[in-house]
C-alpha positions in Angstrom: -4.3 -26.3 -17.2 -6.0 -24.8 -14.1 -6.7 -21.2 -13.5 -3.9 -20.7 -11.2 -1.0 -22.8 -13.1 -2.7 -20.3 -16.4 -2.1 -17.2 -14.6 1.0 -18.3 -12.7 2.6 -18.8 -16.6 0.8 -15.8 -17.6 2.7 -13.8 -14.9 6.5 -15.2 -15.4 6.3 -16.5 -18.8 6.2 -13.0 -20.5 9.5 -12.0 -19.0 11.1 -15.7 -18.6 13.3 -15.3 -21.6 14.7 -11.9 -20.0 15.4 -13.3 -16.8 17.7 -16.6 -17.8 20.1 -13.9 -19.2 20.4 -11.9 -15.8 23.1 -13.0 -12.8 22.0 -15.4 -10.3 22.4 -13.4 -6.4 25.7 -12.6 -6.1 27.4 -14.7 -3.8 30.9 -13.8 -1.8 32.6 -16.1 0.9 29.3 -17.3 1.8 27.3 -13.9 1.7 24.2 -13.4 -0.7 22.9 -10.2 -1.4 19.4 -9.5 -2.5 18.4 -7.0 -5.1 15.4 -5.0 -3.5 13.4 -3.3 -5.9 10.8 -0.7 -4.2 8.0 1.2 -5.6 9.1 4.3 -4.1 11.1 7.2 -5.2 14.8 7.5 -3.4 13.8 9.2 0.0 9.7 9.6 0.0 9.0 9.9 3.4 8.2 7.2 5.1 7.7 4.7 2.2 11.3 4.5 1.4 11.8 4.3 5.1 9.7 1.4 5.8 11.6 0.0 2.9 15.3 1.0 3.8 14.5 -0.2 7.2 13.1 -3.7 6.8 16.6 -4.1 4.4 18.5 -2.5 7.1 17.1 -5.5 9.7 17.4 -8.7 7.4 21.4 -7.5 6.9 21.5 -6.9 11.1 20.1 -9.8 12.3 22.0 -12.0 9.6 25.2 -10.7 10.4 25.6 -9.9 7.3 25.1 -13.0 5.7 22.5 -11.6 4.1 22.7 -7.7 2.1 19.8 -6.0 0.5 20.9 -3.7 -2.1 17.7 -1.1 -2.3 17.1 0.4 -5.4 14.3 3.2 -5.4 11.7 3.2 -8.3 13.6 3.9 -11.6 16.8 2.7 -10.6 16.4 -0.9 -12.3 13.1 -1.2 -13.3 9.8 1.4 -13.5 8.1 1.5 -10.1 5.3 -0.5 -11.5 7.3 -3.4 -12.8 8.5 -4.4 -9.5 5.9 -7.2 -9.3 6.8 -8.7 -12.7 10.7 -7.9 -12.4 10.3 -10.0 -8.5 8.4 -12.7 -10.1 10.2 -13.4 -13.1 13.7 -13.2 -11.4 14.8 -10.0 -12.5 15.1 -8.9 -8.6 15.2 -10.8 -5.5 12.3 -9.2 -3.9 10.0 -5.6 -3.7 9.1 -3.2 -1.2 5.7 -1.6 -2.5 2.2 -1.2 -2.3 -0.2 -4.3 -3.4 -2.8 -2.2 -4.6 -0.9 -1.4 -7.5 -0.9 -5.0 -8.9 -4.7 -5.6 -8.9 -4.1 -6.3 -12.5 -2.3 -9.0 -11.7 -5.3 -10.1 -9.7 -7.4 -8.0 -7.6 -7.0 -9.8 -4.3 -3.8 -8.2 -4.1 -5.5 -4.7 -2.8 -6.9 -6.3 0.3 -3.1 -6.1 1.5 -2.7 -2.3 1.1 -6.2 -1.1 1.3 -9.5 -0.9 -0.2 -12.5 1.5 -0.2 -14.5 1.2 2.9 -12.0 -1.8 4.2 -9.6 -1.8 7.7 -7.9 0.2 9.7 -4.4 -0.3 10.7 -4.9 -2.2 13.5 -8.0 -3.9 11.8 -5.7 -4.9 8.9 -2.9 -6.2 11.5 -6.4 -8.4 13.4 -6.6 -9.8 10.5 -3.2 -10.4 8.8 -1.5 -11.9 12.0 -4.9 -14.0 13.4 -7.4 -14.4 10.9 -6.3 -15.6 7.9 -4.4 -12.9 6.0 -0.6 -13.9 6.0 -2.2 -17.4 4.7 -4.5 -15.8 1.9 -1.4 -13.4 0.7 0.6 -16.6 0.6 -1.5 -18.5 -1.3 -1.7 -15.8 -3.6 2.3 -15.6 -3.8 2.0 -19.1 -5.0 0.2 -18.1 -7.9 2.6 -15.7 -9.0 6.0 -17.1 -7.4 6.4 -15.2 -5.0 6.7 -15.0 -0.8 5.0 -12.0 0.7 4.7 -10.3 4.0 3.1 -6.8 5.2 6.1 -4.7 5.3 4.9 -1.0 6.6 1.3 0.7 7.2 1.0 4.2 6.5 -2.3 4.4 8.7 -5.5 6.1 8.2 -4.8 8.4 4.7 -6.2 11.9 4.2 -8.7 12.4 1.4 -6.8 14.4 -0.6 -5.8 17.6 -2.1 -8.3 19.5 -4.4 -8.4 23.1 -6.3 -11.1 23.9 -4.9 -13.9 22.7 -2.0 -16.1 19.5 -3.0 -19.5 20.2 -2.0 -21.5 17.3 -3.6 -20.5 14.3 -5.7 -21.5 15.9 -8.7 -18.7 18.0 -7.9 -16.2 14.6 -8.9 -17.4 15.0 -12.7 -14.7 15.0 -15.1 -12.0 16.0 -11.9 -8.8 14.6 -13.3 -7.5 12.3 -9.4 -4.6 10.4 -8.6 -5.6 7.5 -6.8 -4.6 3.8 -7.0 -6.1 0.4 -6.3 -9.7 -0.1 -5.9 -10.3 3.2 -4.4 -9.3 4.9 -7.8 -12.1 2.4 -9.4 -14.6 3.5 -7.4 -13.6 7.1 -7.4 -14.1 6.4 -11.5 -17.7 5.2 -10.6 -18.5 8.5 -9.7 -17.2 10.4 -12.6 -13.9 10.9 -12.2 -10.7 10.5 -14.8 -8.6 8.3 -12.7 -4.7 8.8 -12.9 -2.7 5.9 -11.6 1.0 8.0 -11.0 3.9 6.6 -9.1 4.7 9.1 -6.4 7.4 10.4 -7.0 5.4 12.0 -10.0 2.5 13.1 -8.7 3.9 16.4 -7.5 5.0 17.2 -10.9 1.8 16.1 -12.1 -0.6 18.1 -10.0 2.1 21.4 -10.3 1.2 21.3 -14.2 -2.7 21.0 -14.4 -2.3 17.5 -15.5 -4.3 16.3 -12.6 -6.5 18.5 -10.2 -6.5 16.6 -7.0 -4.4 14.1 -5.5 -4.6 11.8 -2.4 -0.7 10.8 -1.1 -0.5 9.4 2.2 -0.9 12.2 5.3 0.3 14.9 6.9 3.2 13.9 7.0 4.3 12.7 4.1 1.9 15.1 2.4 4.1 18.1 3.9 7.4 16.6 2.4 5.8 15.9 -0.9 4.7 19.8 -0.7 1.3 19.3 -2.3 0.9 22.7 -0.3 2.4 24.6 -2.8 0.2 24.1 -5.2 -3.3 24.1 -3.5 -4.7 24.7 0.3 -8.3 22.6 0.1 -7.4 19.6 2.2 -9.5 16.6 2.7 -7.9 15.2 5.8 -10.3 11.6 6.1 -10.6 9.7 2.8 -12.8 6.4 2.1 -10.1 4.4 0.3 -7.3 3.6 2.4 -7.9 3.5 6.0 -5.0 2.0 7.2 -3.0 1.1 4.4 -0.4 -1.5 4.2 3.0 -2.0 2.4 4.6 -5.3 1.3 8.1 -7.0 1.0 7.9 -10.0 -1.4 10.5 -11.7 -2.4 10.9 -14.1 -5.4 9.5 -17.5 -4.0 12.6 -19.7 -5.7 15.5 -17.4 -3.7 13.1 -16.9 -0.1 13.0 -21.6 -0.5 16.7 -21.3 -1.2 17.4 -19.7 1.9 18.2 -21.3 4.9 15.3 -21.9 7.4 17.1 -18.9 9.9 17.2 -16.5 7.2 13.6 -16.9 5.9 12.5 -16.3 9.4 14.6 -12.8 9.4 12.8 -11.7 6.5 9.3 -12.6 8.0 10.4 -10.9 11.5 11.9 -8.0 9.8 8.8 -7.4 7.6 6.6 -7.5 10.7 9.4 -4.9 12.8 9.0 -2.9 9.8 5.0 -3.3 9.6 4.6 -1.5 13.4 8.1 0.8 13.1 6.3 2.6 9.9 3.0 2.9 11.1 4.4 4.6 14.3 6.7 6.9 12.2 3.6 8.0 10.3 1.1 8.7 13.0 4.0 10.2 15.4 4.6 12.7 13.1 1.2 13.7 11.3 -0.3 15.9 14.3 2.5 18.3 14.5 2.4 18.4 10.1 -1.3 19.0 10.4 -0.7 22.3 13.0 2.0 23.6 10.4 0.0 23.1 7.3 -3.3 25.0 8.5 -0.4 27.5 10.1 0.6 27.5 6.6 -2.8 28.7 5.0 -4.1 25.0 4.8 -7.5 24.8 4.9 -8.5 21.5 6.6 -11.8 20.0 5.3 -14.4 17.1 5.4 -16.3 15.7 3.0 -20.3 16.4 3.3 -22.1 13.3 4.1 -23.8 13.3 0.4 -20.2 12.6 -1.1 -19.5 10.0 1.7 -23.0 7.9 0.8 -21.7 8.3 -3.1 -18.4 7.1 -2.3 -19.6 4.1 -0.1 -22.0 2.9 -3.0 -19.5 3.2 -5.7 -17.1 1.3 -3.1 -19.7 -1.3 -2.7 -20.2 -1.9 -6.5 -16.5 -2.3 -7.1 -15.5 -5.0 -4.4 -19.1 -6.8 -5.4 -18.2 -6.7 -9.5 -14.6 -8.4 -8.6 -16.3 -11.7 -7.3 -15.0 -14.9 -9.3 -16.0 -17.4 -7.1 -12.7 -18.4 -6.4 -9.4 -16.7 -4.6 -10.8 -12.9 -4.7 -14.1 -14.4 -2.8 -11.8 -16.4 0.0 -10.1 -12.9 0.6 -13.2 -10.4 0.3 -14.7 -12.6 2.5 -12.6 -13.2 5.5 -11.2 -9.9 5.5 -14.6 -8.4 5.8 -15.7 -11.1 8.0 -12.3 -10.6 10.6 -13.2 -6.4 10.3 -16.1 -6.9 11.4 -15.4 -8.8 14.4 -12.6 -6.5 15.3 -14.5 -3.6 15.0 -17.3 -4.8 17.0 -14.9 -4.7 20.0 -13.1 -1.5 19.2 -16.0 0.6 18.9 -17.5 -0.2 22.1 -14.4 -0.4 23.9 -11.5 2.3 22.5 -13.7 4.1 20.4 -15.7 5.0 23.7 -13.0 5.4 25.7 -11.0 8.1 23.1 -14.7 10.4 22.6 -14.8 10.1 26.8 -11.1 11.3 26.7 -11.5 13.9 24.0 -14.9 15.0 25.8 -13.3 15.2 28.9 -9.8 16.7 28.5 -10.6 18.9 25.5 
């Protein structure tokens, strides 16, 4: 057996027996609907949205023909089980963040974010152009399922702490919440890295079971209400520049579908992909002014932490290699960043330091 038919069988087989006892989609007078699971708790700001609206278009542009039933995190299976409850059969498709199924196979993080990786628009570069929708298809394969980028919650702030960071040493022992490769490389430097779903991490950090947190952004971070508990806020972090979110649906229903009504799921995930990422950075400048009106304080990290942070990113993307998949994606993702950013900072990155420079 080759590696991917071994970890293809290794994803499904586990919860195969499970899944031939559930309902095939329900069908009525030549309807479907699709069971959505998400990642998300019911109503987190903007991540629900991006989900609620991506299910919103596939039922509009089908006429109907098509229904997506969304169920937040907890409402049919754990937020974390999406992947396997998608892949199995359990659900028709997800609505989540990829970086929380590297242990399915750590390719999957490139498609939300990783440490020191793309911006939003970077990510977008190299997605629709250079290679990405491909590599996260080819991935699907492995696992059975049909993917597309499905929301980006651009640049996210560093984080929310109980007191300032002034040197890495200062990450010893400080229990974090942060997911995906970021987390692992946050771990590097001494830190006891909580993976939490998030609509628990409020809970969490209220308690003293974690001291810090990263979420999204302003924004979000405001709704959550992380400034409640704490008022030291990192507002640039290294792990998720421009983070995307995914719709994937089981690959068996997505080949079922007629021709028209795969192509509304792949235009709808892309609608959905630009709608979020406006709805996050349209709203985080106004959240910023009322947090630090709030008794925020509004922080950066001191360039000794940034060095630590980039070589503890640097060893975890290098120790993933396999000389296979994870290589093809580390590779060309990098590669496409690169080339992108090579034109944006000489040409917008100027222009926006001119702009600031000029109009104050």
């Amino acid at each position: 057996m080759d590696r991917r038919s071994f970890l293809r069988a290794s994803a499904v087989g586990g919860t195969a027996a499970a899944a031939t006892t559930l309902a095939a989609p329900a069908y009525a007078q030549g309807k479907r609907t699709l069971t959505m699971v998400t990642t998300w708790g019911r109503g987190l700001a903007g991540v629900f949205d991006a989900a609620q609206r991506a299910a919103d278009s596939i039922t509009a542009m089908s006429d109907g023909q098509l229904t997506v039933d969304v169920k937040a995190a907890g409402e049919l299976v754990g937020a974390f089980e999406v992947f396997d409850a998608v892949s199995s059969g359990q659900a028709d498709m997800y609505h989540g963040a990829d970086y929380y199924f590297v242990g399915q196979h750590p390719g999957y993080a490139f498609f939300t974010a990783v440490p020191f990786g793309m911006t939003a628009q970077e990510l977008s570069n190299w997605y629709y152009h250079n290679g990405g929708m491909e590599a996260h298809d080819e991935l699907g394969q492995i696992f059975n399922l049909k993917s597309f980028l499905a929301g980006n919650t651009g640049a996210q702030a560093g984080g929310w702490f109980r007191k300032e960071i002034t040197g890495p040493e200062d990450f010893q022992g400080l229990k974090f919440r942060m997911p995906g490769l970021g987390g692992e490389a946050l771990g590097k430097m001494g830190a006891s890295v909580q993976n939490l779903p998030g609509a628990e991490v409020y809970q969490a950090l209220a308690s003293g079971a974690i001291d810090g947190t990263e979420w999204i952004g302003p924004w979000a971070d405001e709704k959550a209400g992380f400034q409640e508990i704490t008022k030291f806020y990192y507002t640039a972090g290294f792990h998720e520049p421009g983070a995307g979110l995914s719709l994937a649906t089981n690959r068996e229903v997505f080949e079922d579908l007629s021709p028209a009504h795969q192509k509304i799921i792949e235009i709808a995930a892309s609608e959905s992909h630009q709608w979020n990422l406006a709805q996050f950075l349209s709203n985080n400048g106004s959240a910023l002014q009322r947090l630090q009106s709030g008794g925020v304080k509004v922080l950066e990290f001191p360039d000794s932490v940034w060095d630590a942070m980039g070589k503890a990113a640097m060893d975890t993307l290098e120790s993933k290699r396999d000389g296979d998949l994870y290589d093809k994606i580390y590779d060309g993702a990098m590669a496409s960043m690169r080339a992108s950013s090579g034109w944006l900072t000489r040409s917008e990155g100027v222009y926006r330091t001119q702009r600031d420079r000029i109009l104050g």
